[in-house]
N, C-alpha and C positions, 0 to 999 in steps of 0.2 A: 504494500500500500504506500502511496506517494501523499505526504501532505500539500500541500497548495499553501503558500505563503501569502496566498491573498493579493488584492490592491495595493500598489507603492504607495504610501504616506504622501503626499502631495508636500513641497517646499514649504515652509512659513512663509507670507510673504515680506518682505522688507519693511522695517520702521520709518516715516519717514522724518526728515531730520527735523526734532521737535528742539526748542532752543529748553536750553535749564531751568528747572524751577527757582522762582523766589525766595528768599528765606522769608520764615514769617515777621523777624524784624526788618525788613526792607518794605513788603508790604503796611507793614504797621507803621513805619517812619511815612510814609507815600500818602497813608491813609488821613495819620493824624496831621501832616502839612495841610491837607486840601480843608480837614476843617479847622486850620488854627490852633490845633493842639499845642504846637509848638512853639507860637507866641506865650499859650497859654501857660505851658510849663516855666518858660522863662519866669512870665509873670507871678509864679508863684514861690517861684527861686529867690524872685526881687521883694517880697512881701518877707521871706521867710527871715532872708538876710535883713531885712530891716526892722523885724524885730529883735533879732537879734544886737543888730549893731545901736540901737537904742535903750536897751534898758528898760527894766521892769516898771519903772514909773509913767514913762511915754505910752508902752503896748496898750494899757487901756485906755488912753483917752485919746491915741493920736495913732491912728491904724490904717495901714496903708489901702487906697478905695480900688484904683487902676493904675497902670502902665501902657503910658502911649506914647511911642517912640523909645527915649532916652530920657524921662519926664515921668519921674513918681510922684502921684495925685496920693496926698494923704488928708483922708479925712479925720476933725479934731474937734472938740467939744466945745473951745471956746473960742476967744477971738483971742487972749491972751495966751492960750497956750499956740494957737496959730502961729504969732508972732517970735514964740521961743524956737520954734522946730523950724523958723526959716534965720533966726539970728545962730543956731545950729547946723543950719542946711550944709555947709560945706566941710564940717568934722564928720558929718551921717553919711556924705556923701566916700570919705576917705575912708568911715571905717567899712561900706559896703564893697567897695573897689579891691579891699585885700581878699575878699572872699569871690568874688563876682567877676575881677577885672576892671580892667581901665573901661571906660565909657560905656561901661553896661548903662547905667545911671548917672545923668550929667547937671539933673537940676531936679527939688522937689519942690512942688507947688503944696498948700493947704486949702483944704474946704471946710468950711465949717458946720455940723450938722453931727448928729446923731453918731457915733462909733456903735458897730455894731462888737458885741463881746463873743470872742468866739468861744469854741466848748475847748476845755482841757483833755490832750488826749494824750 
């Protein structure tokens, strides 16, 4: 008796030339540029160092609002203490630069109005 080997397997056909996949931090850097993420992070780099480089008496009444440009908006409860955090402006602005860089932050403005107290975490 002869076995029969059957039908030849037909070739695979060829792949064709698909470029590399993404890493998922390349997609994720791509993603959060288009919506601003990445402003946003700054922005919170710039808040965080600015509590920091102010001290625990400033954080609660003199809290930083936004970041536009090179230009930290700090919002502050009075109009006296406004005036201190800009007769300050340029030692806040020295002690955020050691941590931050040169011209991350190049001028703070004050607004006056409600600080909001954030939670402790």
């Amino acid at each position: 008796m002869s076995y029969s080997k059957g039908p030849r397997p037909r070739p695979r056909p060829r792949r064709p030339n698909i470029p590399a996949p993404e890493s998922i931090s390349d997609l994720m850097g791509k993603m959060l540029a288009r919506l601003g993420g990445e402003d946003r992070a700054l922005e919170q780099k710039v808040f965080g160092c600015y509590s920091a480089a102010v001290g625990e008496m400033f954080r609660k009444q003199a809290q930083p609002d936004a970041l536009r440009g090179h230009t930290l908006f700090v919002r502050v409860t009075s109009s006296a203490l406004a005036h201190e955090v800009t007769m300050l402006r340029r030692d806040i602005i020295n002690r955020m630069a050691v941590t931050l860089g040169p011209d991350v932050v190049t001028d703070i403005r004050t607004r006056i109005g409600t600080a909001t107290v954030e939670a402790a975490g």
